[in-house]
N, C-alpha and C positions, 0 to 999 in steps of 0.2 A: 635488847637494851634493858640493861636491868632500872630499878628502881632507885639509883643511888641519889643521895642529894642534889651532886652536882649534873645529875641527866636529866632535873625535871628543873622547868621554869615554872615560873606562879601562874604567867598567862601567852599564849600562842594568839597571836592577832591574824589573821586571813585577811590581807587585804594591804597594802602601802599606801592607799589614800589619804586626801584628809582625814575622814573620819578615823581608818586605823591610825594612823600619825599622830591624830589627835589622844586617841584614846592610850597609846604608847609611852607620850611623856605624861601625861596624868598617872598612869601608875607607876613608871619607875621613876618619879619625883615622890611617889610615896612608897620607895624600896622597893618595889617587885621587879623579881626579874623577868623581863618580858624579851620574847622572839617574836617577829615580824617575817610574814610567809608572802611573797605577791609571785604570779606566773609569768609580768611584766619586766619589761627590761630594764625599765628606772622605775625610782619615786615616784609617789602623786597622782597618779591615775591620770585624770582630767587637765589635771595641771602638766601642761604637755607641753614643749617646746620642740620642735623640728627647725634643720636648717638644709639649705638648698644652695651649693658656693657660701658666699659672704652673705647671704639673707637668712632671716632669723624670721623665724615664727610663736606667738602664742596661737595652737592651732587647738585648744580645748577650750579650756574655762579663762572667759574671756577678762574678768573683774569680781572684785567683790564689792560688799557694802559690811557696814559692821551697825550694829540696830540693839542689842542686849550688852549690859556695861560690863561684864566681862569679856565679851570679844571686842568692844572700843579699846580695854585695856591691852590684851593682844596686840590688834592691827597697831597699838603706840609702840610697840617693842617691839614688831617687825620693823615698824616705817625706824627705830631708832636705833635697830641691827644692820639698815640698811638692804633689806631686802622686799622692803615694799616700799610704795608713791602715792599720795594721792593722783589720781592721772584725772578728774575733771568730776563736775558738780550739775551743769545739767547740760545738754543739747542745745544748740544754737536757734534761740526761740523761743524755749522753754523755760516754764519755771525753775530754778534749784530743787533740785533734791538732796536723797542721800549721798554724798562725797562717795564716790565709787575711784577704787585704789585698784592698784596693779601691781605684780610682782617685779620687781630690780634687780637683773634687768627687764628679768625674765615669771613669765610666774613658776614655773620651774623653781626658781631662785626659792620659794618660799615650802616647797616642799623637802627642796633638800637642805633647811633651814631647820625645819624639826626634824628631819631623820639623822642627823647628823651624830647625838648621841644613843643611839640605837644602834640593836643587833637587826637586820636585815638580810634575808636571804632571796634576792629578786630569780626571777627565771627557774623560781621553783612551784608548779604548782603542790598547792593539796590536794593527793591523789584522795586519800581516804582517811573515815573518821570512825573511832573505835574508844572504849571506855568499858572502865572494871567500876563501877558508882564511884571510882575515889579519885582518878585520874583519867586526863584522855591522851590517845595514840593517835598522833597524826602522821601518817607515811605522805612523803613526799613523793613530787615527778623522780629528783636524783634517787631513790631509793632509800632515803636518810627518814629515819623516825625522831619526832620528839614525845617527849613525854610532858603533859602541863596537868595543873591543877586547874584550869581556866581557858577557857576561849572566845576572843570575841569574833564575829565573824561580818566584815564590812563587805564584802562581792556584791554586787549587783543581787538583787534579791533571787529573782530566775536562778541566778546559777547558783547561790546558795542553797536553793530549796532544792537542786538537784545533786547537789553533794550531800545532804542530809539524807536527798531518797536511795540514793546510790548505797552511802555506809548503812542501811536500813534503821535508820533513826527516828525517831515516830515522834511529833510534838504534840501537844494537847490538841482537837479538831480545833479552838475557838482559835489559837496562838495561829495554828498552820490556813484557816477560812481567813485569817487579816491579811500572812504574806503572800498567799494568793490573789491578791484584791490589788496589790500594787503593781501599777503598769509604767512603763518608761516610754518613751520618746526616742528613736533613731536622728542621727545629726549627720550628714555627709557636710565635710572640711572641704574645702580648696587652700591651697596654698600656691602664691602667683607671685614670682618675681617680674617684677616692672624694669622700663627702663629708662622712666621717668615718675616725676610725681602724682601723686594725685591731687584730683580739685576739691578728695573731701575737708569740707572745712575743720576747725580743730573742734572737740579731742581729737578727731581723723576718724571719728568711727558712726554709723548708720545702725541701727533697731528697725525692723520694720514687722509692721502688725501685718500684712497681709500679701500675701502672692509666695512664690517658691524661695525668696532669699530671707532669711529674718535678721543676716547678721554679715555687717562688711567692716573691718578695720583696717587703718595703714599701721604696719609696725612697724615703720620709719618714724610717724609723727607720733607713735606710741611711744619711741623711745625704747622698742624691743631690739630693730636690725638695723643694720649701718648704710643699708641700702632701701629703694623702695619696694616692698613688697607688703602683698595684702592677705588676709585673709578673709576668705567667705564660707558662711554658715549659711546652709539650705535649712528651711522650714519643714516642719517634725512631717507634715503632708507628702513634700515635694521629698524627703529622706526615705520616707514608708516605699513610695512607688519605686523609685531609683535604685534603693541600698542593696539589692544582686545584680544592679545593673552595672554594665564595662566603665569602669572609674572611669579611662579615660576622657569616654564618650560623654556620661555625665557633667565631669569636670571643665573640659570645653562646652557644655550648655550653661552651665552654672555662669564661667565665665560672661559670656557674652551676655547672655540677663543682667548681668552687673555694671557692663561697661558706660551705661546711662549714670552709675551711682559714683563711677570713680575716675570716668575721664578720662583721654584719649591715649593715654601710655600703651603701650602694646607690652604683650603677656612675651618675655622671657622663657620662661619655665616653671613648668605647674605642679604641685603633687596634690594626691587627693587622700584623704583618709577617712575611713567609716566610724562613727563611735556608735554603737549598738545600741547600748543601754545611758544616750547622751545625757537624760532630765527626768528625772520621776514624774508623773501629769497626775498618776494616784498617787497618793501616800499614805499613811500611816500617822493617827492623831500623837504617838508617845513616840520622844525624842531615841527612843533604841527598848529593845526589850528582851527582858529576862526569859530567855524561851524554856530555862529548864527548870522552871517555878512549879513546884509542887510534883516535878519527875524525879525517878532515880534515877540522875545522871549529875556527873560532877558541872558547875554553873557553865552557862554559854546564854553569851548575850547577842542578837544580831544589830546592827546597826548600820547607818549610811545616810546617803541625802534624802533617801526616801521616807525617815523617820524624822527628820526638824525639818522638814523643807526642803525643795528642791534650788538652797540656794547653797552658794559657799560656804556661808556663816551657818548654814543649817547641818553641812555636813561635820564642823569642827563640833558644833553643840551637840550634836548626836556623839561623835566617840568620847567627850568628859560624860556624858550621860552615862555612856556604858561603861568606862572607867569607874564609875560613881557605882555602878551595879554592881560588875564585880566585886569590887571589895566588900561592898555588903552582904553578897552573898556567901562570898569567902570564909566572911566573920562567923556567919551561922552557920557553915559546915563545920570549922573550928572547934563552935561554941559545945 
């Protein structure tokens, strides 16, 4: 693949998430042309919707909050694209909080909300990464190379620091002793058609601090699926022991622990799903960072939820961060 204008983009993003999604229209709102890499077979990562017959699921990330006046700004122009809701303000009991919204229908809906003017290439991984100091090669799973002046790279940190070790890529020790320090949290999903309602009260959905479930919603009274169906989040504990263990077997315990939280419906049909790398629990003080500050290597930023927070809004803050790096760095290779 030669060098020609039209074979190199400004920046190759790793990752379909928020955080790349985010980091995607921040730079080709400022002209660059940007390619978007994910192994995935849609959008969004987390932002996941499965369906099971006529039942619908949010079986990832459950809501957000918006808390920095630029993402208030955002979540206004989602909720008035129509692809987000406020969905409720606090628990039945509780004081108000922060307005925690949801994607319309789906949250789904809001990932393929930013991808929409984007180049996307899903169900391709990055096999390998390579660089002459002016440009990087990235070969694909299809066997397809791009060429970029730029990378930013949103995967799961683990598996990013294993594609860097892979293409033998060497960061500075202090840069690569931080991404070593970030840890995540495993999530085993249930997904449960009913065939009746549930008693939980509205929003329809349970948090819970302690024991194996942390997390039950109705996506009926969410306002996700046309029928009633729930899903349940297992506790980062109760995920660690379980997650090589027989989904099925898990997922009928899961259930049955639940059935005190959501009442006497009998379970339909179930799917289960593992998310590996569910929640950062370390993280990272800087919203994404410049990894190849002070190397010869042409710029590459990492970023994800694990650098603004382990929340939603952390992972959108992190990829304008790293949209904000690139181009700075860009400037000064330029200069």
């Amino acid at each position: 693949m030669s060098k020609s204008k039209s074979s190199i983009v400004d920046t190759l993003i790793i990752g379909s998430g928020l955080a790349g999604l985010s980091a995607a229209n921040d730079l080709s709102d400022a002209g660059a042309k940007v390619i978007i890499v994910d192994k995935g077979r849609g959008v969004g990562g987390r932002l996941a919707v499965r369906r099971i017959g006529e039942a619908v699921f949010d079986h990832g990330a459950q809501f957000f909050t918006a808390r920095s006046n630029r993402f208030i700004d955002c979540v206004a122009q989602w909720v008035q694209s129509g692809v987000a809701a406020q969905w409720y303000q606090s628990y039945p009991g509780q004081p108000n909080g922060h307005p925690r919204y949801r994607g319309k229908p789906n949250m789904a809906s809001i990932a393929k909300h930013l991808a929409k003017n984007q180049i996307i290439m899903q169900s391709n991984r990055a096999e390998s990464l390579s660089h002459d100091r002016h440009y990087w090669t990235v070969k694909l799973e299809s066997e397809e190379s791009i060429i970029a002046r730029s990378i930013v790279i949103t995967s799961p940190v683990p598996q990013t620091l294993d594609l860097l070790e892979q293409a033998d890529i060497h960061l500075s020790s202090s840069i690569t002793e931080r991404l070593q320090k970030i840890q995540y949290e495993s999530c085993i999903a249930v997904m449960a058609v009913l065939d009746g309602t549930t008693n939980l009260a509205d929003p329809g959905a349970i948090a819970l601090d302690q024991g194996p479930i942390a997390w039950i919603s109705d996506n009926h009274k969410k306002g996700v699926s046309p029928i009633p169906a729930i899903t349940i989040h297992a506790s980062g504990e109760f995920s660690k022991a379980h997650f090589n263990g027989d989904r099925k077997e898990v997922g009928k315990e899961l259930i049955k622990l639940a059935r005190p939280l959501f009442g006497n419906a009998n379970v339909l049909d179930f799917q289960v799903h593992g998310w590996l790398y569910s929640k950062p629990t370390i993280t990272d003080n800087d919203a994404s960072l410049l990894v190849s500050d002070g190397l010869d290597m042409p710029p590459m930023v990492v970023a994800g939820d694990a650098f603004a927070g382990p929340r939603f809004e952390g992972a959108v803050l992190s990829g304008w961060c790293a949209a904000k790096k690139i181009r700075n760095a860009v400037k000064k290779t330029d200069a």
